[in-house]
PQR file of N, CA, C, O and H, with PARSE charges and radii, in Angstrom:
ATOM      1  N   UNK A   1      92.503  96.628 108.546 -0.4000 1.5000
ATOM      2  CA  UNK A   1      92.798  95.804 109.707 -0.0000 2.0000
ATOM      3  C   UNK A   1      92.689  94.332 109.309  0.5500 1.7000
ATOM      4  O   UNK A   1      91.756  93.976 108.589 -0.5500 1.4000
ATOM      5  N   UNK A   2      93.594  93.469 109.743 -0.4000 1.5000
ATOM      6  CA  UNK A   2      93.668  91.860 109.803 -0.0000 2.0000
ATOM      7  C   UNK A   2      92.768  91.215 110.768  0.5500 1.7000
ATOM      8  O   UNK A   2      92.911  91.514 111.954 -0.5500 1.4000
ATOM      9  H   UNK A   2      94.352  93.757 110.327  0.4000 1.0000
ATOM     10  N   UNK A   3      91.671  90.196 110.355 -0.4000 1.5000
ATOM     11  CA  UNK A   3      90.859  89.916 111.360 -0.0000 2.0000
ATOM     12  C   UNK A   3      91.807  89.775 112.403  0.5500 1.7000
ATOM     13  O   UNK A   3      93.029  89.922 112.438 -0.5500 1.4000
ATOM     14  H   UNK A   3      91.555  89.954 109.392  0.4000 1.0000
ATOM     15  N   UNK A   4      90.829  89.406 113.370 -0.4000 1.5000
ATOM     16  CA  UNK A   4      91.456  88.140 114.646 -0.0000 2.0000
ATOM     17  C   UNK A   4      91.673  87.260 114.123  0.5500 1.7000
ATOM     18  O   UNK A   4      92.877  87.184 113.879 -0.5500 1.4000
ATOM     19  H   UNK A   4      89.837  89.286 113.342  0.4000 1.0000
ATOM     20  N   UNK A   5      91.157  86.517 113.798 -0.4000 1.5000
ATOM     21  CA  UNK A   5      91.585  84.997 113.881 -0.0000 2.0000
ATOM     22  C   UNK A   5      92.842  84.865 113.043  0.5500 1.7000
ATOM     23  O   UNK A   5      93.813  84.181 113.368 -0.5500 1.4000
ATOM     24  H   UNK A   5      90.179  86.578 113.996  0.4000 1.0000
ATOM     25  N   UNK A   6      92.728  85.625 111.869 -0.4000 1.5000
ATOM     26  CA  UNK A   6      93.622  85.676 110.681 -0.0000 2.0000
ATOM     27  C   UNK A   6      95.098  85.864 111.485  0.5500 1.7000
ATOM     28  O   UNK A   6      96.122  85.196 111.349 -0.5500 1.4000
ATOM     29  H   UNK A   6      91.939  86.180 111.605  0.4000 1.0000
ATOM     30  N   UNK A   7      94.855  86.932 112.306 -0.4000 1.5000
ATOM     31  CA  UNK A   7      96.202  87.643 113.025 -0.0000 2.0000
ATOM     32  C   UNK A   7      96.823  85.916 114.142  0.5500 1.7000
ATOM     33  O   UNK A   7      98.007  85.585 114.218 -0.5500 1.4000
ATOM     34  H   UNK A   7      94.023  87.475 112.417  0.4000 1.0000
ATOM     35  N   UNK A   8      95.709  85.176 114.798 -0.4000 1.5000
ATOM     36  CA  UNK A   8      95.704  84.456 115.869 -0.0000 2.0000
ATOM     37  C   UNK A   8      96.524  83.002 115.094  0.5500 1.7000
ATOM     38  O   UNK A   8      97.278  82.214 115.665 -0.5500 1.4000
ATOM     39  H   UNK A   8      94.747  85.445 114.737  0.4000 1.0000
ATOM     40  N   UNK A   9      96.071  82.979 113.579 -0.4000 1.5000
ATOM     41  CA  UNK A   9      96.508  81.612 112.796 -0.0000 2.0000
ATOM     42  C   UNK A   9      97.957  82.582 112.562  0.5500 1.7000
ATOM     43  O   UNK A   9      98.589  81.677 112.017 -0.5500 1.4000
ATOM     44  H   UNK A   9      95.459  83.620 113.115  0.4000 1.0000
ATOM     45  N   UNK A  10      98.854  83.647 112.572 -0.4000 1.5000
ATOM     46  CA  UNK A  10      99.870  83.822 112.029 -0.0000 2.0000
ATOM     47  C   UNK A  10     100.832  83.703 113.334  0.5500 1.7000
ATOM     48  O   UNK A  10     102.034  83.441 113.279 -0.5500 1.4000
ATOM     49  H   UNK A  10      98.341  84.382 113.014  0.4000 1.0000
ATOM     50  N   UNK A  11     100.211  83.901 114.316 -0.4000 1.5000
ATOM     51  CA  UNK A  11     100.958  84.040 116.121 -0.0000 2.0000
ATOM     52  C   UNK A  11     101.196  82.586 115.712  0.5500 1.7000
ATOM     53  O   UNK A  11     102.375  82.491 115.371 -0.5500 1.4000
ATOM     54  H   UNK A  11      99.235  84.113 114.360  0.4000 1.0000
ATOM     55  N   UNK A  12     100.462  81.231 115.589 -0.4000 1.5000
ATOM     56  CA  UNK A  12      99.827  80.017 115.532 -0.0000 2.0000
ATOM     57  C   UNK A  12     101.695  79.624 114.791  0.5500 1.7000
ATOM     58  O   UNK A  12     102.615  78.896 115.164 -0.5500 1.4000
ATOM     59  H   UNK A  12      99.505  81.308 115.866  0.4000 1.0000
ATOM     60  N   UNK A  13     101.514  80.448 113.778 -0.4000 1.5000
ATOM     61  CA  UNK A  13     103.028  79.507 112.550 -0.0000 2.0000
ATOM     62  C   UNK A  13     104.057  79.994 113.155  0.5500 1.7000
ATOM     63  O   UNK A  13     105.138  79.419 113.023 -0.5500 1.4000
ATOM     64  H   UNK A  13     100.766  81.040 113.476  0.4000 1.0000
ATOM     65  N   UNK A  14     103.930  81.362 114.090 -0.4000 1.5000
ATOM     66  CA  UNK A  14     105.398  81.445 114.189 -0.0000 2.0000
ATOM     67  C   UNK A  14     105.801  80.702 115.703  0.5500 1.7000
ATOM     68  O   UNK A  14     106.947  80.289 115.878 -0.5500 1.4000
ATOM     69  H   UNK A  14     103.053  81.830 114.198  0.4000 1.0000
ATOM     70  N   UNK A  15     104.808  80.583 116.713 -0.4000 1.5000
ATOM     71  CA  UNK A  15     105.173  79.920 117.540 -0.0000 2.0000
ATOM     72  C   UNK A  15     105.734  78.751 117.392  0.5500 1.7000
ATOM     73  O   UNK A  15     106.445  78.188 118.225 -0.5500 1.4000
ATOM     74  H   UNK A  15     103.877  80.919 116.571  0.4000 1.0000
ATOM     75  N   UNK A  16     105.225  78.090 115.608 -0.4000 1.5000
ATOM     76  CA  UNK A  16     105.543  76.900 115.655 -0.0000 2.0000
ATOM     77  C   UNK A  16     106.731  76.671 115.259  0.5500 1.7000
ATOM     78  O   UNK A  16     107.248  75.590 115.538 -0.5500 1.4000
ATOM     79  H   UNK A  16     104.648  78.548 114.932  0.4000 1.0000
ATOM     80  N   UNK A  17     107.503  77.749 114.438 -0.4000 1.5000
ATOM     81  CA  UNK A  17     108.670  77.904 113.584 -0.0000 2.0000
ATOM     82  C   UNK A  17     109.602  78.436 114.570  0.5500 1.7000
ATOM     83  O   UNK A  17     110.781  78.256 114.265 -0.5500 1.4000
ATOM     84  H   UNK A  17     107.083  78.628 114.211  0.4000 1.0000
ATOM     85  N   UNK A  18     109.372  79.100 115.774 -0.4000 1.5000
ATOM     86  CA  UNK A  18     110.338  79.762 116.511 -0.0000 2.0000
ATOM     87  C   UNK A  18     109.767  79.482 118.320  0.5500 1.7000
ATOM     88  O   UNK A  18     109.369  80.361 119.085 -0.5500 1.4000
ATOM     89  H   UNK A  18     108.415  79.246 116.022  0.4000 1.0000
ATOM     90  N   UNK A  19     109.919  77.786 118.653 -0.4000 1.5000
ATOM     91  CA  UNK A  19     109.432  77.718 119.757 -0.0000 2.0000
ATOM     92  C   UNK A  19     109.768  78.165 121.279  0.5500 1.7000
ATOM     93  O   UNK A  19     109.212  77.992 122.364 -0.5500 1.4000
ATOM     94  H   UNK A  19     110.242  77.072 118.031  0.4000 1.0000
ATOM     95  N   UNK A  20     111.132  78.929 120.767 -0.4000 1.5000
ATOM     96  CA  UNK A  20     112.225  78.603 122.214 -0.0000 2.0000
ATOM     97  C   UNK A  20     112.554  80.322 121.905  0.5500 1.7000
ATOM     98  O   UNK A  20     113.045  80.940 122.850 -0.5500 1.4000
ATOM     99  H   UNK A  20     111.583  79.070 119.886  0.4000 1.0000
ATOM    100  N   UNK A  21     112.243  81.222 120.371 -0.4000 1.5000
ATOM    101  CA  UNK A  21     112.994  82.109 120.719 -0.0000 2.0000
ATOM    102  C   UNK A  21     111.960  83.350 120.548  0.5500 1.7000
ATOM    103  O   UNK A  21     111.552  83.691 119.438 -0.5500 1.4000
ATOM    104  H   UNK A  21     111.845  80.720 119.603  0.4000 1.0000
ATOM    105  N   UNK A  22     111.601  83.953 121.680 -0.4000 1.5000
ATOM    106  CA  UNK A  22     110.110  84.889 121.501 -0.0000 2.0000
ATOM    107  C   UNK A  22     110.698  86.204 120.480  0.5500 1.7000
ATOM    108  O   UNK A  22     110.016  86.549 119.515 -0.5500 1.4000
ATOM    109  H   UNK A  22     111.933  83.676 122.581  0.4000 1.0000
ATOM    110  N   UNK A  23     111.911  86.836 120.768 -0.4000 1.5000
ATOM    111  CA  UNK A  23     112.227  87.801 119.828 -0.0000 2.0000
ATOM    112  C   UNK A  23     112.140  87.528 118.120  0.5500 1.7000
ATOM    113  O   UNK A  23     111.651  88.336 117.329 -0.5500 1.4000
ATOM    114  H   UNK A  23     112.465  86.556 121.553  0.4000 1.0000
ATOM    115  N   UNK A  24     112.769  86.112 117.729 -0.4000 1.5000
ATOM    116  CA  UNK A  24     112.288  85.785 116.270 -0.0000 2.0000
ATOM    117  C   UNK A  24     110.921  85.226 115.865  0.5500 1.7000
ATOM    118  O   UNK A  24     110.530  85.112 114.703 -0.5500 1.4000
ATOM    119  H   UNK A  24     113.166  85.456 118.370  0.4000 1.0000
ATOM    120  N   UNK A  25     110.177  84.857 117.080 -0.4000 1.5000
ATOM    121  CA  UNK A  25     108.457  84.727 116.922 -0.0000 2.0000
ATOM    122  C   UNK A  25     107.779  86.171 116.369  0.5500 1.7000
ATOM    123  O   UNK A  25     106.996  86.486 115.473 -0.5500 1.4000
ATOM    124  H   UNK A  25     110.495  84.949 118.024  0.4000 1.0000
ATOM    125  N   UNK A  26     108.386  86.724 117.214 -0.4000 1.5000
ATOM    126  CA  UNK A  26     107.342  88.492 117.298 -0.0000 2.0000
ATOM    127  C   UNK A  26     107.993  88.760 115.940  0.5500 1.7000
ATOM    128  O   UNK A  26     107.132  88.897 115.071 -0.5500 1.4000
ATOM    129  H   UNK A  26     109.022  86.468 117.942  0.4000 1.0000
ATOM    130  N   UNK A  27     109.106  88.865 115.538 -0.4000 1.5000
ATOM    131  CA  UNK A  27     109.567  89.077 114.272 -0.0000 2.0000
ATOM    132  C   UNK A  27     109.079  88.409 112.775  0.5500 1.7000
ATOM    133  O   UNK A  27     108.801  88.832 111.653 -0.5500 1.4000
ATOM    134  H   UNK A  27     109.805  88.754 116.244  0.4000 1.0000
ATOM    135  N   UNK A  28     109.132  87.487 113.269 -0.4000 1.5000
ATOM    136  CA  UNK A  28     108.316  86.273 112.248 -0.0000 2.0000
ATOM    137  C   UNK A  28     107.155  87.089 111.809  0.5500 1.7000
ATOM    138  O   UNK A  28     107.112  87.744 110.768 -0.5500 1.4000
ATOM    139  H   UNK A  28     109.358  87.143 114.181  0.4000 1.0000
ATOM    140  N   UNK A  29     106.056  86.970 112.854 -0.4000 1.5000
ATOM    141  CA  UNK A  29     104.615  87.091 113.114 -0.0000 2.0000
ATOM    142  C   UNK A  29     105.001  88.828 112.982  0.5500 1.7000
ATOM    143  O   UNK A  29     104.058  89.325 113.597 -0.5500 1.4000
ATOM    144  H   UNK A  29     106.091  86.437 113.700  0.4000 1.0000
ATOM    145  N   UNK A  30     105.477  89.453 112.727 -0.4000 1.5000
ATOM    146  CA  UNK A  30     105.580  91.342 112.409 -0.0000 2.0000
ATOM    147  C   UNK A  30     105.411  90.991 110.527  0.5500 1.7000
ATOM    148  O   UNK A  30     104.552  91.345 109.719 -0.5500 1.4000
ATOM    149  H   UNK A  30     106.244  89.049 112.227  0.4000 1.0000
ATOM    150  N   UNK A  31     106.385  90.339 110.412 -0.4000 1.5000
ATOM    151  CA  UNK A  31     106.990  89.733 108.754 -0.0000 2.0000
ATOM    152  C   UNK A  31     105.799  89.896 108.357  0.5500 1.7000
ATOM    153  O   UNK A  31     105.434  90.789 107.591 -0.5500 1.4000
ATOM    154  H   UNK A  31     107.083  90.051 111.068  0.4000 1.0000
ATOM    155  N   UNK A  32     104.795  88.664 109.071 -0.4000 1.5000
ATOM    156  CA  UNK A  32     103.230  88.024 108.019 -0.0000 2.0000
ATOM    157  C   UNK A  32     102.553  89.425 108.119  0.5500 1.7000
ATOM    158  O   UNK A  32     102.256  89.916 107.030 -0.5500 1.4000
ATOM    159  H   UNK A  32     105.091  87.939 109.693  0.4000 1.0000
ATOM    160  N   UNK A  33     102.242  90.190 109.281 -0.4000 1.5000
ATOM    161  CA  UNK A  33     101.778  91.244 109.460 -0.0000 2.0000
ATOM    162  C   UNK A  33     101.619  91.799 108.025  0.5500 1.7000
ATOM    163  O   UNK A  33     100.618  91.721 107.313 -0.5500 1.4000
ATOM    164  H   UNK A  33     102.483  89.791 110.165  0.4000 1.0000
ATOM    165  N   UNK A  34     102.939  92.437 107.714 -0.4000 1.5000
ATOM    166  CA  UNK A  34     103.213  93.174 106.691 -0.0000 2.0000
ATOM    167  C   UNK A  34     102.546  92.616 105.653  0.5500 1.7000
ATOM    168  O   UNK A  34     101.774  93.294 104.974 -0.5500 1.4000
ATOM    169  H   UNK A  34     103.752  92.500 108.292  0.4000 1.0000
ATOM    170  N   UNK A  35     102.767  91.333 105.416 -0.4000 1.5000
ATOM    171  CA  UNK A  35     102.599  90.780 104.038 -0.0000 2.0000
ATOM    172  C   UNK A  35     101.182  91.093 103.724  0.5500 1.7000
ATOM    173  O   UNK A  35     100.934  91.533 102.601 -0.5500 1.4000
ATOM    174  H   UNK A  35     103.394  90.783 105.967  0.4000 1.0000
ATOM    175  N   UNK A  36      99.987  90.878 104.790 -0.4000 1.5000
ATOM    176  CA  UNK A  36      99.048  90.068 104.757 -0.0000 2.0000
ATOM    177  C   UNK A  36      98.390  91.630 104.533  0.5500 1.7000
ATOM    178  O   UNK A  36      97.388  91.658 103.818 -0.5500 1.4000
ATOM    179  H   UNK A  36     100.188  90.521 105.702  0.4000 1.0000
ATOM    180  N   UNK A  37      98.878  92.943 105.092 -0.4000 1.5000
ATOM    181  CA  UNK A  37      98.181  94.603 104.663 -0.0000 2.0000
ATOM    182  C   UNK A  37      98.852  95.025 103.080  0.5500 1.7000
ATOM    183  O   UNK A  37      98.241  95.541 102.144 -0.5500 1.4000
ATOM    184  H   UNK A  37      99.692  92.920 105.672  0.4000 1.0000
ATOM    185  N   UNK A  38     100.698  94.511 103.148 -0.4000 1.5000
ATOM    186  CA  UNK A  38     100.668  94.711 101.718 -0.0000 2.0000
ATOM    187  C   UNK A  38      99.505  94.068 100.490  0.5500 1.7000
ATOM    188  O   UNK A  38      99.103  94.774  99.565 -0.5500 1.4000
ATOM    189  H   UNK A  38     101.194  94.091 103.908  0.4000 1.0000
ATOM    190  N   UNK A  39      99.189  93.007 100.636 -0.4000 1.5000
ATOM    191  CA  UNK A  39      97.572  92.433  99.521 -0.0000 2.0000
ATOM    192  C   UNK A  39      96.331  93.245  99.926  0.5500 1.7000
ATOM    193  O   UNK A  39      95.529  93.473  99.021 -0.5500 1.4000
ATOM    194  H   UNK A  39      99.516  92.434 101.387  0.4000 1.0000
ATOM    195  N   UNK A  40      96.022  93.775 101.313 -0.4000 1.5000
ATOM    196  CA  UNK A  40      95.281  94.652 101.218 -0.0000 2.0000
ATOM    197  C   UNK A  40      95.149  96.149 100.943  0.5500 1.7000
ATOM    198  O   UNK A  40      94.073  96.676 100.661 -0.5500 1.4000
ATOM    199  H   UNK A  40      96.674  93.590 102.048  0.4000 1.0000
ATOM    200  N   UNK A  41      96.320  96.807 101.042 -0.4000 1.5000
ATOM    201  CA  UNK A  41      96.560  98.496 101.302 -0.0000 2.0000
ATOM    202  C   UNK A  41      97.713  98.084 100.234  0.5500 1.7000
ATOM    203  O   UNK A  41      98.830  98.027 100.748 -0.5500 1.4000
ATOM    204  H   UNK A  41      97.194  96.379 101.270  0.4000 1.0000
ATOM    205  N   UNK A  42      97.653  97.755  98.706 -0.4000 1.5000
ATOM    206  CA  UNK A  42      98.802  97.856  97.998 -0.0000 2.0000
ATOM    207  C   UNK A  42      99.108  99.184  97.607  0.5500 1.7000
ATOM    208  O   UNK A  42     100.229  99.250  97.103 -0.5500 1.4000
ATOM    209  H   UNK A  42      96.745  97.801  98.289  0.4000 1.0000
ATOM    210  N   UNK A  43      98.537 100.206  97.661 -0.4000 1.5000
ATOM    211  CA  UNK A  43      99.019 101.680  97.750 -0.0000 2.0000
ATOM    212  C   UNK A  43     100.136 102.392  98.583  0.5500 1.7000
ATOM    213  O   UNK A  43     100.630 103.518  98.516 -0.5500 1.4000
ATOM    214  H   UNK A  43      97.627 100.153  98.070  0.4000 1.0000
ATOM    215  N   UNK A  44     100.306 101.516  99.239 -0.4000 1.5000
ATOM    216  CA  UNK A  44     101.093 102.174 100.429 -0.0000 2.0000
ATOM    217  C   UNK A  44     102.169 101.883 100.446  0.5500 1.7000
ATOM    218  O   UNK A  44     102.447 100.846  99.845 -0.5500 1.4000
ATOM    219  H   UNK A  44      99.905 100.602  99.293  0.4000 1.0000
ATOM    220  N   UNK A  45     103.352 102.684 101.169 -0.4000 1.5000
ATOM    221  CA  UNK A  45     104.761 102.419 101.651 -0.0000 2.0000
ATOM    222  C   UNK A  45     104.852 101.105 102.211  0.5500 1.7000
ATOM    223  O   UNK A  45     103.917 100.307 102.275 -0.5500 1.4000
ATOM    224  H   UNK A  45     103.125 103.527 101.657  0.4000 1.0000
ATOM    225  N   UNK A  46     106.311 100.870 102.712 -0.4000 1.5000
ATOM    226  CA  UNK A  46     106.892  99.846 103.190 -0.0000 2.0000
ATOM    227  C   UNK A  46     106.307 100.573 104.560  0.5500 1.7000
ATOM    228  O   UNK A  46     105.704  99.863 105.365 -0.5500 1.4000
ATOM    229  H   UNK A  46     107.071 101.518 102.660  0.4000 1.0000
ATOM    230  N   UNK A  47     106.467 101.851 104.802 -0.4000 1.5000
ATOM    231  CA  UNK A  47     106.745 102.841 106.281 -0.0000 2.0000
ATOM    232  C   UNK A  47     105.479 102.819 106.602  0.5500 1.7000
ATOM    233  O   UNK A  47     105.179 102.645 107.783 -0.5500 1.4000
ATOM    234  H   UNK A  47     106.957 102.427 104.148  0.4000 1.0000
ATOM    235  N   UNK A  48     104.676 102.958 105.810 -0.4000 1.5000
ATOM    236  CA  UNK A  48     103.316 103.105 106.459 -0.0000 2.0000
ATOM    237  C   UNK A  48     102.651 101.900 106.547  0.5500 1.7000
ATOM    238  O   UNK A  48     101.454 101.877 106.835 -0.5500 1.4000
ATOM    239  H   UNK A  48     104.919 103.099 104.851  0.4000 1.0000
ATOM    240  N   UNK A  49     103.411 100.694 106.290 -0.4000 1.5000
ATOM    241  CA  UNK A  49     102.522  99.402 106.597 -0.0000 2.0000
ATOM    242  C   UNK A  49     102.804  98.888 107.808  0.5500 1.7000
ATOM    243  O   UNK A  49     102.111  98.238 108.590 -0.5500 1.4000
ATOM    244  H   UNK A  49     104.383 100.713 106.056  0.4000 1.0000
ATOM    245  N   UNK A  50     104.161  99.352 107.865 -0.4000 1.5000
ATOM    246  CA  UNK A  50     104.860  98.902 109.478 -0.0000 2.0000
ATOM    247  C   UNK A  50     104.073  99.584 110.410  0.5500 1.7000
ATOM    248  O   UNK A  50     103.692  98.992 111.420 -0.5500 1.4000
ATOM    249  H   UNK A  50     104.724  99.880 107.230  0.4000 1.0000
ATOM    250  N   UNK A  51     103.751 100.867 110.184 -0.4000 1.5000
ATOM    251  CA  UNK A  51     102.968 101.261 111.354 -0.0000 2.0000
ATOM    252  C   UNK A  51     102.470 100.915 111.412  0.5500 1.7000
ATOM    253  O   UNK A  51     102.357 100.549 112.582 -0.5500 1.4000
ATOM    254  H   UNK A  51     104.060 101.348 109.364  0.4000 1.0000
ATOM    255  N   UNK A  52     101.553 100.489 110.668 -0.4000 1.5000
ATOM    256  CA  UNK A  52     100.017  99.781 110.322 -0.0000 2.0000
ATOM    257  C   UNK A  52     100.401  98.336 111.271  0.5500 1.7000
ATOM    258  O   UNK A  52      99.687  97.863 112.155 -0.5500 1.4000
ATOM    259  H   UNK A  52     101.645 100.786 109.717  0.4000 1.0000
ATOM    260  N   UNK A  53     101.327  97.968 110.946 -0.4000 1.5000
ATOM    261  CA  UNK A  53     101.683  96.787 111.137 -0.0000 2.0000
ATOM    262  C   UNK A  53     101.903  97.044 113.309  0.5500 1.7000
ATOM    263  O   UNK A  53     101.179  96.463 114.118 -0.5500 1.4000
ATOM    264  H   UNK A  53     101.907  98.352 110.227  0.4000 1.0000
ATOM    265  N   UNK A  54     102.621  97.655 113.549 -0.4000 1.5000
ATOM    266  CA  UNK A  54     102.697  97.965 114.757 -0.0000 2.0000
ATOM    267  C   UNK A  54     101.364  98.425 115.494  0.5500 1.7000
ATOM    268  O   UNK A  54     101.266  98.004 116.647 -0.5500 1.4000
ATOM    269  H   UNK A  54     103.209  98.126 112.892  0.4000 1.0000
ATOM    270  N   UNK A  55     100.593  99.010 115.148 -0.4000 1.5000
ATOM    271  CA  UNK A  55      99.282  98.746 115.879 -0.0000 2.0000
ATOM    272  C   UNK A  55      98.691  97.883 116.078  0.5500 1.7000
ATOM    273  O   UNK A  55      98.312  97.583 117.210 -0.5500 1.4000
ATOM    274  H   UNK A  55     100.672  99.351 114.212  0.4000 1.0000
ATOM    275  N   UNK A  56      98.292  96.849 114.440 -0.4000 1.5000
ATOM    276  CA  UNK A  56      97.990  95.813 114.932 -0.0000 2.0000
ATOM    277  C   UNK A  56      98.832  94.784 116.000  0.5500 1.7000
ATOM    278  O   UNK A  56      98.260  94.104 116.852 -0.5500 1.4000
ATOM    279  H   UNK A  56      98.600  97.093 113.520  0.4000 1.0000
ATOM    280  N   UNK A  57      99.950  94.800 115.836 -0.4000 1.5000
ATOM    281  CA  UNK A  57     100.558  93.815 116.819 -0.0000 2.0000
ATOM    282  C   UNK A  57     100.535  94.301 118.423  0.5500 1.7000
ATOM    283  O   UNK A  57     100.920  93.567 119.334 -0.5500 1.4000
ATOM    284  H   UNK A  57     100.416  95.352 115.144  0.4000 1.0000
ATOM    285  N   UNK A  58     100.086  95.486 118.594 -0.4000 1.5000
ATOM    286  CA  UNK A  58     100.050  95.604 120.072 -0.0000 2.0000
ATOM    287  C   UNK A  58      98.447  95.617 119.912  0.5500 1.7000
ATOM    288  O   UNK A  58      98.013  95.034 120.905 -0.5500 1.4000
ATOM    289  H   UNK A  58      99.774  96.082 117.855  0.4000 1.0000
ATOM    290  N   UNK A  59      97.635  95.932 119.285 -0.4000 1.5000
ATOM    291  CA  UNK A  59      96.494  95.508 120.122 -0.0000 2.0000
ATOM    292  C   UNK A  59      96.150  94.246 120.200  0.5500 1.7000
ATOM    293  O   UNK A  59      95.165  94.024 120.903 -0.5500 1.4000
ATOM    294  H   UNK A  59      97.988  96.406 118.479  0.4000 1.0000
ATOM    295  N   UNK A  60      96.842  93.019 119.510 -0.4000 1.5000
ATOM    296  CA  UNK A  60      96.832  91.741 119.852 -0.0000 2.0000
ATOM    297  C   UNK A  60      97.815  91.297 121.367  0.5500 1.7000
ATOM    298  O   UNK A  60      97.531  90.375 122.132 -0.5500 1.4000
ATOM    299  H   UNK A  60      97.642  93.199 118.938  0.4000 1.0000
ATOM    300  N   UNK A  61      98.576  91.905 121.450 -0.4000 1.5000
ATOM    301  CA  UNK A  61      99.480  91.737 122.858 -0.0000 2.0000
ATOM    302  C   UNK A  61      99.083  91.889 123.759  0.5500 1.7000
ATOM    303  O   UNK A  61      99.775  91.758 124.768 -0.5500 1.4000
ATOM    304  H   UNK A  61      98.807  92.653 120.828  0.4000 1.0000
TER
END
């Protein structure tokens, strides 16, 4: 799991990079998701990080 805050500073860049368009924010901020479990869980799929990745983003929502 990605702390909070860690998850709260990546909401933080994409709001700032995508102020007007919430579908390429959430997309953005899905992107870092990934990145930030691929350096932790480097064992794993692309498929199983997204999930990974999709939990965390709804229990931040």
């Amino acid at each position: 799991m990605i702390p909070v805050e860690e998850k709260e500073k990546m909401q933080k860049r994409a709001l700032k990079n995508f102020p007007s368009d919430p579908m390429m924010r959430d997309l953005h901020f899905i992107r870092e998701l990934i990145f930030a479990l691929k350096k932790k869980e480097e064992e794993k799929t692309y498929t199983e990080l997204g999930a990974i990745a999709r939990d965390e983003f709804h229990l931040l929502a």
